[in-house]
C-alpha positions in Angstrom: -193.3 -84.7 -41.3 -190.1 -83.7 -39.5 -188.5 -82.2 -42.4 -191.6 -80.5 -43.9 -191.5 -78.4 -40.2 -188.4 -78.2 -39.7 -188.3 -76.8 -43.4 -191.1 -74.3 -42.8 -189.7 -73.0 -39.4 -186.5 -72.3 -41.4 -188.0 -70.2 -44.2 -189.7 -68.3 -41.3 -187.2 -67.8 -38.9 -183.7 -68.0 -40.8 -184.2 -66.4 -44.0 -183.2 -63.2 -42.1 -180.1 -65.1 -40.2 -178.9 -66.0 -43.3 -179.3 -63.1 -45.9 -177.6 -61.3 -42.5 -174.9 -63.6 -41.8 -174.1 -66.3 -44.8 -173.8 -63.4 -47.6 -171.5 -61.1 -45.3 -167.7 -61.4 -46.0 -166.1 -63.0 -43.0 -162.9 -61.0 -41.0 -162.1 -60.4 -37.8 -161.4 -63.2 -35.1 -163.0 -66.8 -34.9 -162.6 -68.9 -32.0 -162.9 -72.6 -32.5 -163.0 -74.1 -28.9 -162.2 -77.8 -28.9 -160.6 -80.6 -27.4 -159.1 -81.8 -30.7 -155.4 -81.2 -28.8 -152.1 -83.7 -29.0 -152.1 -86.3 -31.8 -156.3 -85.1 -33.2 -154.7 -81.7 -34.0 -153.6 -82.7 -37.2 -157.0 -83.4 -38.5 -158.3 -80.1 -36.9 -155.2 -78.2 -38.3 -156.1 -79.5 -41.8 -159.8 -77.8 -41.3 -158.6 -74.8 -40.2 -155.7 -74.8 -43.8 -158.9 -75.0 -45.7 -161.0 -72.4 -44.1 -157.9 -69.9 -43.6 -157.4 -70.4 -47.5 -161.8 -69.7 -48.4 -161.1 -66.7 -45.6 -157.8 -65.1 -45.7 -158.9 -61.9 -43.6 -160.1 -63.8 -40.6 -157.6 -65.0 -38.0 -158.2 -68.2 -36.4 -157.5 -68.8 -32.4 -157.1 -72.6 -32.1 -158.7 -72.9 -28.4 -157.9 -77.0 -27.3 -158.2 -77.7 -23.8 -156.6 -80.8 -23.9 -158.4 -84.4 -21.9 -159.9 -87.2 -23.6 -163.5 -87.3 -24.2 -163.4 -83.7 -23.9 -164.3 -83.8 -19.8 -161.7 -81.2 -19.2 -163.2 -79.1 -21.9 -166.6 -79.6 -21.1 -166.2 -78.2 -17.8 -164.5 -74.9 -19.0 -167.1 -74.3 -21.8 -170.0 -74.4 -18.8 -168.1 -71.8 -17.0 -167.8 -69.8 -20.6 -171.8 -70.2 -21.6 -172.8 -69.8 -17.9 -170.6 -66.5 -17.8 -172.1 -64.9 -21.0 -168.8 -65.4 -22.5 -169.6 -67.8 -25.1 -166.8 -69.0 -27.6 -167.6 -68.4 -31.4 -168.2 -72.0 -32.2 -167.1 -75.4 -30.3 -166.8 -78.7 -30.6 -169.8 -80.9 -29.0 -171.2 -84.2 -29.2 -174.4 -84.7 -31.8 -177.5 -84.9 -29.5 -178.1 -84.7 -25.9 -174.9 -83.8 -25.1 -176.0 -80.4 -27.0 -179.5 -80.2 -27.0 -180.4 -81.5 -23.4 -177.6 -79.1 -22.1 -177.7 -75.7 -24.1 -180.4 -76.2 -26.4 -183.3 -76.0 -23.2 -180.8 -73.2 -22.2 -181.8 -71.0 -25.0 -177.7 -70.8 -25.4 -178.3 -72.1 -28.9 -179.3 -70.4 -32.4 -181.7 -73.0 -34.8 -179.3 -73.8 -37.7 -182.6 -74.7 -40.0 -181.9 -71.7 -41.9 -178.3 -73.3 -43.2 -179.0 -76.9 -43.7 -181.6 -75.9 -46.3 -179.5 -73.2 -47.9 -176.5 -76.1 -48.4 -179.3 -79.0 -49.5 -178.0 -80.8 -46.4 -181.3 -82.3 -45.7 -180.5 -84.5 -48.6 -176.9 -85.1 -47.8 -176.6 -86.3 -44.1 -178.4 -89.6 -43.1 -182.1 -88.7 -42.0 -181.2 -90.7 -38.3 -178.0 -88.1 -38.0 -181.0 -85.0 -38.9 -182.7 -86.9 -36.1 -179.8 -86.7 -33.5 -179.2 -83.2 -33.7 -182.8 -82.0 -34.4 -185.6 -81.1 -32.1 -189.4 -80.4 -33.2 -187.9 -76.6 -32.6 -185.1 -76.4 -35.2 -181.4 -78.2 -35.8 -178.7 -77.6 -33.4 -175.6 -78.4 -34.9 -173.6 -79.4 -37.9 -172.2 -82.8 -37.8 -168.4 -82.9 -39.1 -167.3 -86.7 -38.6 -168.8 -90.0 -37.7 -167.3 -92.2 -35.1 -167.6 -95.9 -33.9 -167.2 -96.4 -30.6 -167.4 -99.9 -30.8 -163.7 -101.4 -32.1 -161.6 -103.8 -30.7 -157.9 -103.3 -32.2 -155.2 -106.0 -32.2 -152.2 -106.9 -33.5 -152.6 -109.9 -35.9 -148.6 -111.2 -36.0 -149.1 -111.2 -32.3 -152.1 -112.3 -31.9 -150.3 -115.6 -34.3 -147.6 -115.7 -31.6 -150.2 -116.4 -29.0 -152.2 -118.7 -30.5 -155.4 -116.9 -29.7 -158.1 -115.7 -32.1 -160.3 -112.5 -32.1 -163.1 -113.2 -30.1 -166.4 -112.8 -31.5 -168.1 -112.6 -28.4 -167.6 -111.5 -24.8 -168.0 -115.5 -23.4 -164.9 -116.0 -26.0 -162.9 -113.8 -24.6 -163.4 -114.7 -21.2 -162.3 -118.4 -22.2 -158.8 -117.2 -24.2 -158.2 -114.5 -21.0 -156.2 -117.4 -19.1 -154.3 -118.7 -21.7 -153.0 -115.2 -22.4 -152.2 -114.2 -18.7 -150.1 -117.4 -18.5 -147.9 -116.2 -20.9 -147.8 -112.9 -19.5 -149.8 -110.9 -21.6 -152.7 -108.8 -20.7 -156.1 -109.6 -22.4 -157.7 -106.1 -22.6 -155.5 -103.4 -22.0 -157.7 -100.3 -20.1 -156.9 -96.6 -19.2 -158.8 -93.8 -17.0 -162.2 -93.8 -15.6 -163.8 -92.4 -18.8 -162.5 -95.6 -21.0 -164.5 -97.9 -18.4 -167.3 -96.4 -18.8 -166.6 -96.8 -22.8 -165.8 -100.3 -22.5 -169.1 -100.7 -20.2 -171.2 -99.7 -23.1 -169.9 -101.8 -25.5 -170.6 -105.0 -23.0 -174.2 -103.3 -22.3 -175.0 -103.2 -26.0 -173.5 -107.0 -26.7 -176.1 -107.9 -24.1 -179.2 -105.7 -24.4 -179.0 -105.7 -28.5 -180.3 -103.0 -30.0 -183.9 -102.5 -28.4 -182.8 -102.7 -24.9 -180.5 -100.2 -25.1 -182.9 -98.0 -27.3 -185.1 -98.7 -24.5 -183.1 -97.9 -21.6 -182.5 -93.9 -23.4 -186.3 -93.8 -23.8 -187.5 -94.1 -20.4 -188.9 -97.6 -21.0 -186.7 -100.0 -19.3 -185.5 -99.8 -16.0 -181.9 -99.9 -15.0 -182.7 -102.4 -12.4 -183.9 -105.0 -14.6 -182.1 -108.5 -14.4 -180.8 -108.4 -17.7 -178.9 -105.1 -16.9 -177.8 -106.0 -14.1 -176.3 -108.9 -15.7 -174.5 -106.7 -17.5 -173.2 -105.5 -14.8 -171.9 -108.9 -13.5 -170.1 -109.7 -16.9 -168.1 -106.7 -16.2 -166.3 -107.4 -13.6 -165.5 -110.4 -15.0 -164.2 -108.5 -17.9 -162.4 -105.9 -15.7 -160.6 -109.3 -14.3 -158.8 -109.6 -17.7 -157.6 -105.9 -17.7 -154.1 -104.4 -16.8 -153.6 -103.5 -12.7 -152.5 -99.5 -13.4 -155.6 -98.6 -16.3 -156.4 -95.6 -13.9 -153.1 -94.0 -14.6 -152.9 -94.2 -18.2 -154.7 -92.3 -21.0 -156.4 -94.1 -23.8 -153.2 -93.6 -26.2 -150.9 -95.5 -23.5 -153.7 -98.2 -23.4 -153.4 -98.9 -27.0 -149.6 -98.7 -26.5 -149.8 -101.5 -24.5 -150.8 -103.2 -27.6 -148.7 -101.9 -30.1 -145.7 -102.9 -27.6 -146.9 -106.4 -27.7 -147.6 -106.1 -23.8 -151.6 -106.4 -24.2 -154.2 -108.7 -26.9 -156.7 -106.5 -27.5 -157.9 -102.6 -26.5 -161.3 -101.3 -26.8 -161.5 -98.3 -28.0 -163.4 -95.8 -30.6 -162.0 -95.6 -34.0 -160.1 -92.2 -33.1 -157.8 -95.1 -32.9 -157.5 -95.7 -36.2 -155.6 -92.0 -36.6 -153.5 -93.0 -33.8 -152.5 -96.4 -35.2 -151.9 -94.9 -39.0 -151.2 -91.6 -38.4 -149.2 -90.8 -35.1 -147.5 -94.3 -35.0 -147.3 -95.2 -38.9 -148.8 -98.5 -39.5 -150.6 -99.8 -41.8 -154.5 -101.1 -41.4 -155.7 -104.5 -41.9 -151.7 -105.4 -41.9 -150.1 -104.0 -39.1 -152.8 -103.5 -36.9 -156.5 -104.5 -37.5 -160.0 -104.5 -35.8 -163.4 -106.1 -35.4 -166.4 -105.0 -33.6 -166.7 -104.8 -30.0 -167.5 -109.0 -29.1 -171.1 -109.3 -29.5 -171.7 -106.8 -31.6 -171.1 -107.4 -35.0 -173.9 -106.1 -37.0 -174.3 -103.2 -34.4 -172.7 -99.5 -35.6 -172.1 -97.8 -31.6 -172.1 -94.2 -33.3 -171.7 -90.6 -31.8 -170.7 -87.6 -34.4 -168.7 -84.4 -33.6 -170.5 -81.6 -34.3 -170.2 -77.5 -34.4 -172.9 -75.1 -33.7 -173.6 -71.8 -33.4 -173.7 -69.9 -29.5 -176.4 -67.2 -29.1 -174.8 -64.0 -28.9 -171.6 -65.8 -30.3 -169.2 -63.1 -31.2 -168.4 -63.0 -35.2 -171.1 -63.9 -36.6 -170.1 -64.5 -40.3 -167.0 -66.3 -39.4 -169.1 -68.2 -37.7 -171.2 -68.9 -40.1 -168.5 -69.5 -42.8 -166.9 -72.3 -40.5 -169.8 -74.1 -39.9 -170.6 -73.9 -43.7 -167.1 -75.6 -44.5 -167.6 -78.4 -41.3 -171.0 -79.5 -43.4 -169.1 -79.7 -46.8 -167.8 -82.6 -48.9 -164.4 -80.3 -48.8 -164.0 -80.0 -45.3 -164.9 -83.7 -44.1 -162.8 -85.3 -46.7 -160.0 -82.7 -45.4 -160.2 -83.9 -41.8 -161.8 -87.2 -41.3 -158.9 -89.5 -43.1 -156.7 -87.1 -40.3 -159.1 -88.2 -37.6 -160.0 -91.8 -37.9 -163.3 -90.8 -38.8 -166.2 -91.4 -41.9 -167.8 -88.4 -43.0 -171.2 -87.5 -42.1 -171.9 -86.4 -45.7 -173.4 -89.0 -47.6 -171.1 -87.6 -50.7 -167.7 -88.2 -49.1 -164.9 -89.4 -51.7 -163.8 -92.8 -50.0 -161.4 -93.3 -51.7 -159.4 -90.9 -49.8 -159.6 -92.9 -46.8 -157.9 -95.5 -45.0 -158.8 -99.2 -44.9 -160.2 -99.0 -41.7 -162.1 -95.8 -43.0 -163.7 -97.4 -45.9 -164.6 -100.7 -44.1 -166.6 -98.3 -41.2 -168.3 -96.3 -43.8 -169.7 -99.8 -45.4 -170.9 -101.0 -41.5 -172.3 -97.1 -41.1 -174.5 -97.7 -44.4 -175.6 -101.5 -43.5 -175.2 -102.0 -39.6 -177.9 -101.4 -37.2 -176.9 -98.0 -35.5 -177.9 -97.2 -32.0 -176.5 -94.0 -30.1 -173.2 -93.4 -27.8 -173.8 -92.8 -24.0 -170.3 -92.0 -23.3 -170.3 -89.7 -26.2 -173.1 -87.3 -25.6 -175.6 -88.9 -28.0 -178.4 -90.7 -26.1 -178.5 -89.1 -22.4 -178.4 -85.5 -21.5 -174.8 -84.0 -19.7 -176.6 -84.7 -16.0 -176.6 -88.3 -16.9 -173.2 -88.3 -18.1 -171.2 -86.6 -15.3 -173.4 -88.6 -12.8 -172.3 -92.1 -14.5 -168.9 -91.3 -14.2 -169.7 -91.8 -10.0 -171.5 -94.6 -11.1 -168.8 -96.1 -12.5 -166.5 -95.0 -9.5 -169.1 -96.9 -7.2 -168.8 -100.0 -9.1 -165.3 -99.9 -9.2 -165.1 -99.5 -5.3 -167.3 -102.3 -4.1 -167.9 -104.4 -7.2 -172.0 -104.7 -6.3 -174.1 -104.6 -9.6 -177.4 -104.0 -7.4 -176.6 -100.9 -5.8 -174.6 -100.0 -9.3 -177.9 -100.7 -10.9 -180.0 -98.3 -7.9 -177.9 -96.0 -8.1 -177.7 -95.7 -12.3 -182.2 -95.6 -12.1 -181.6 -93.0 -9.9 -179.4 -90.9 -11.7 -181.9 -91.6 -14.8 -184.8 -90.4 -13.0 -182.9 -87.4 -11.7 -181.8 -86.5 -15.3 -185.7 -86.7 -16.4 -184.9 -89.6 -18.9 -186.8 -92.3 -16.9 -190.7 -92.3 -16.3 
């Protein structure tokens, strides 16, 4: 039912758009406003060699505000699309982060119009149509998918410790004092942002896949018992994690592992491009992974996606760079660059890492559920406001009034009943 609207409301209302924008030849300047900065550059880079060559008389301007997560970024594209000065394109998460933010804006034009000019309908996984989709159009066009829930290691060091990879978060908890005897740390941890990541992952271990569901559909309350045990486990967790994680940035946390100073990071599988690409190692020898303890058979997702800014200047460019993000050409350019799969069902695999193959087997068999640190299941008021969250937690350590305070947030953000 959702596709036969969605497909009706795009011959209506974007045959126009795209007989206007698609068929003119593309020039002029196109802004590409990301956070893709430091070692994710060479996968953008690679995007932007593709579309330069398919459009040689448009000049690209690169715009990266560096900060992981894209907080930093986030915070300069509000002042951009608040200002009327909107970039021609940039970089979002799929879903909320999108849609509950500039799509109720009206800051957005309905992409319907393209995804049934490419046959993309067919091409992307009807859940991923879902994420970016409202019953008023589609919102963005998904480049990547990412898993956010990895746990990386070394195994020759793992050998020299005599320690296993936990399967679940009560095995990890029972190796963490064998490890910090011999002077390693268990879990290593950076800045605020990569708590909140590692909190989801223990959330998801413990609520399985319908309590979390739950929790992003208004029925289950933050305050429940089972939630706030995950809360409790935690701190527990955070026990097991390296004294100085507020100074460092995710890449020096997985350092700590690569350095043989730390077990185990938790960390998305950008990590994978960081491990094979910036540093040079090989998966599944030098370095390997397994889900997130607790959650094997669970795929934590969240896609990077493009879309197109009402009032966006350059149209056509526009329209031509979104057309390559959706392609089999442009995700198989960038994702083995990025530590990503392809959102296109018709990606060449073979051009991908070990890592990247074995994801894009969990992404087609796993249960999926959506990413709150990475825009997909609650709007950008619930995001910023967890950070303090977070913050409040790691003040006082109380999981009640961490718990009051998240159901409040919730309700303010209109996801809770």
């Amino acid at each position: 039912m959702r596709r036969q609207k969605l497909f009706i409301v795009g011959l209506v209302f974007g045959l126009v758009a795209a007989l206007a924008g698609c068929q003119q030849k593309a020039s002029g300047e196109l802004e590409i406003f990301s956070w893709w900065a430091g070692d994710e550059g060479p996968a953008l880079q690679a995007l932007i060699d593709v579309y330069t060559e398919q459009n040689p008389d448009v000049t690209v301007n690169n715009a990266t505000v560096t900060g992981g997560s894209g907080v930093e970024a986030r915070a300069v594209l509000k002042t951009r699309m608040q200002g009327g000065d909107p970039p021609s394109t940039f970089q979002v998460h799929a879903g909320q982060e999108l849609i509950g933010t500039w799509v109720e804006a009206g800051k957005m034009e309905d992409l319907t119009f393209m995804f049934e000019e490419q046959g993309w309908l067919d091409k992307y996984p009807a859940g991923l149509i879902d994420m970016i989709s409202t019953e008023d159009g589609i919102w963005s066009v998904p480049v990547n998918i990412h898993r956010s829930n990895v746990l990386w290691y070394i195994p020759e060091n793992l050998d020299t410790w005599g320690v296993d990879v936990p399967g679940t978060w009560a095995e990890f908890l029972d190796i963490c004092p064998d490890l910090q005897a011999q002077g390693i740390i268990p879990l290593s941890l950076g800045q605020n942002w990569t708590h909140n990541h590692l909190w989801e992952a223990v959330a998801v271990s413990e609520l399985g896949v319908d309590g979390w569901n739950a929790l992003w559909a208004g029925e289950k309350a933050f305050t429940d018992a089972d939630v706030v045990a995950t809360w409790d486990l935690f701190a527990d967790i955070l026990e097991c994690t390296n004294d100085d994680a507020a100074s460092l940035s995710w890449q020096q946390a997985t350092d700590l592992v690569i350095n043989g100073d730390a077990a185990f990071n938790e960390m998305g599988d950008w990590a994978a491009q960081y491990f094979t690409v910036i540093k040079g190692m090989d998966g599944g020898t030098d370095y390997n992974w397994a889900p997130s303890p607790g959650t094997d058979g669970i795929f934590i997702a969240l896609s990077d996606s493009f879309g197109l800014p009402d009032g966006a200047p350059n149209r056509p460019a526009t329209l031509a760079w979104l057309e390559l993000c959706g392609s089999v050409e442009g995700q198989d350019a960038f994702n083995p660059l990025k530590g990503s799969i392809a959102a296109h069902l018709d990606s060449d695999l073979s051009l991908y890492t070990a890592y990247g193959q074995s994801a894009a087997a969990d992404w087609a068999s796993d249960d999926v559920v959506g990413s709150l640190v990475h825009g997909a299941v609650a709007n950008e008021t619930f995001m910023n406001g967890f950070a303090t969250v977070m913050e409040l937690f790691l003040a006082g350590g109380d999981a009640d009034a961490t718990c009051a305070a998240a159901q409040e947030l919730c309700e303010d953000a209109g996801i809770c009943n």
